[in-house]
Structures are given as structure tokens and as C-alpha cells.
C-alpha positions as CSV (number, residue, x, y, z in Angstrom):
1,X,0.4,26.1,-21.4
2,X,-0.5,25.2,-17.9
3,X,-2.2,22.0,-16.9
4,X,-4.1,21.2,-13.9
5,X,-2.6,18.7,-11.9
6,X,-4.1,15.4,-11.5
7,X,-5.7,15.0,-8.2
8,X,-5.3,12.8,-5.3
9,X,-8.4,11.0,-6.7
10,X,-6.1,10.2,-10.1
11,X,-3.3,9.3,-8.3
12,X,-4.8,6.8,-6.1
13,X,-6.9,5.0,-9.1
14,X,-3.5,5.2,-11.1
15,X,-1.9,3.2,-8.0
16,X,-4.9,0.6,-8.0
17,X,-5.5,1.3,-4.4
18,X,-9.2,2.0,-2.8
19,X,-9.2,4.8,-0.4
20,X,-8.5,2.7,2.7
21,X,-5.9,0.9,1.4
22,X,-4.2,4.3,0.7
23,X,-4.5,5.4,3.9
24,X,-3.1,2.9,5.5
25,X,-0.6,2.7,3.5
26,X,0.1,6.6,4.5
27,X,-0.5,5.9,7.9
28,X,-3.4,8.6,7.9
29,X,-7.1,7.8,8.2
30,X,-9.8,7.0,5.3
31,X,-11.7,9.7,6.0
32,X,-8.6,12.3,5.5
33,X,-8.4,10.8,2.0
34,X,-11.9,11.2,1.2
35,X,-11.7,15.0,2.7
36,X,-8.8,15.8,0.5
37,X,-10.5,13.9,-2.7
38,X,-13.5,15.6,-2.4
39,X,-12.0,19.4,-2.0
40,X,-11.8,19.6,2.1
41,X,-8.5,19.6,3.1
42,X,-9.2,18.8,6.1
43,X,-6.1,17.8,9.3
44,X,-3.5,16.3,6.5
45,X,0.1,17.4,8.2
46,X,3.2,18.2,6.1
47,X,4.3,15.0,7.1
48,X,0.8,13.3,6.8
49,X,0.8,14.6,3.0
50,X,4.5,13.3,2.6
51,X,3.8,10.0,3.5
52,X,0.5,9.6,1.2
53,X,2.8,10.9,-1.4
54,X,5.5,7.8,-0.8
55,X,2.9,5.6,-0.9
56,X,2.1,6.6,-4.5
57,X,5.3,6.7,-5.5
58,X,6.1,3.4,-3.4
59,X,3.4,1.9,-5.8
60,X,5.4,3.5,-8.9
61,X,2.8,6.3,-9.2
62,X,5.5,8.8,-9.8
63,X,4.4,12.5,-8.1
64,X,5.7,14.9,-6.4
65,X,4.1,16.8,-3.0
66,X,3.6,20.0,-5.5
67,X,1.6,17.9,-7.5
68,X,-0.1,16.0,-5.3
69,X,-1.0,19.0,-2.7
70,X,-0.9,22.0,-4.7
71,X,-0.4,25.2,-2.9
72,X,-3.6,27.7,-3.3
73,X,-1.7,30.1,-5.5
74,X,-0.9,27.5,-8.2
75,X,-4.8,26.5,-7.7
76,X,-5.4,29.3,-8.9
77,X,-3.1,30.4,-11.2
């Protein structure tokens, strides 16, 4: 059975880090975290959404792109 993934949101509070401290972590700016946590996916680059991803995993949040930044057609599969 297919499961939705856990969200940015999830990930973050799994890694015990606040929204800014994610972001600069990622090198990216607060208010692209709180775009993508709150269904705006708003300017986060490839590489942008790499490096939020390292930072999770960095923090031993273990994730993958896919499952951080699902594409539309798993969305809504």
C-alpha cells in the first residue's frame, strides 16, 4: 500500500531544528522553508532542495530528495 511521504515539516521537527536553523543549515532562506512547509513551492533550486536534504540527513534524519520533494505525479498517485 502506498504511503504519503512525510513532509518537509516532519523532517525538520524529526531533526530538532526550527525553521531558520534549517535554512541556514541549507544555505537557503527561512522564508523558502516556510513556502515549501506550507504547500508553496516557491524558488527552491535542484541544488537548493539537495542541500536542505543533507542537512537532514547531516542531522541523521535519513531521507532521500524523492521523499523530501516529491515530484507532482507521485503527489498524486
Amino acid at each position: 500500500a502506498w504511503r504519503m511521504p512525510m513532509s518537509l515539516k516532519n523532517y525538520r521537527q524529526k531533526a530538532g531544528l526550527t525553521q531558520l536553523q534549517l535554512a541556514e543549515a541549507a544555505g537557503v532562506s527561512q522564508s523558502q522553508i516556510t513556502h515549501h512547509e506550507c504547500g508553496r513551492r516557491a524558488n527552491i533550486s535542484l541544488g537548493q532542495a539537495r542541500a536542505i536534504v543533507r542537512a537532514l540527513n547531516d542531522r541523521g534524519v535519513k531521507c532521500s530528495l524523492d521523499s523530501v520533494f516529491p515530484c507532482e505525479e507521485a503527489k498524486a498517485a
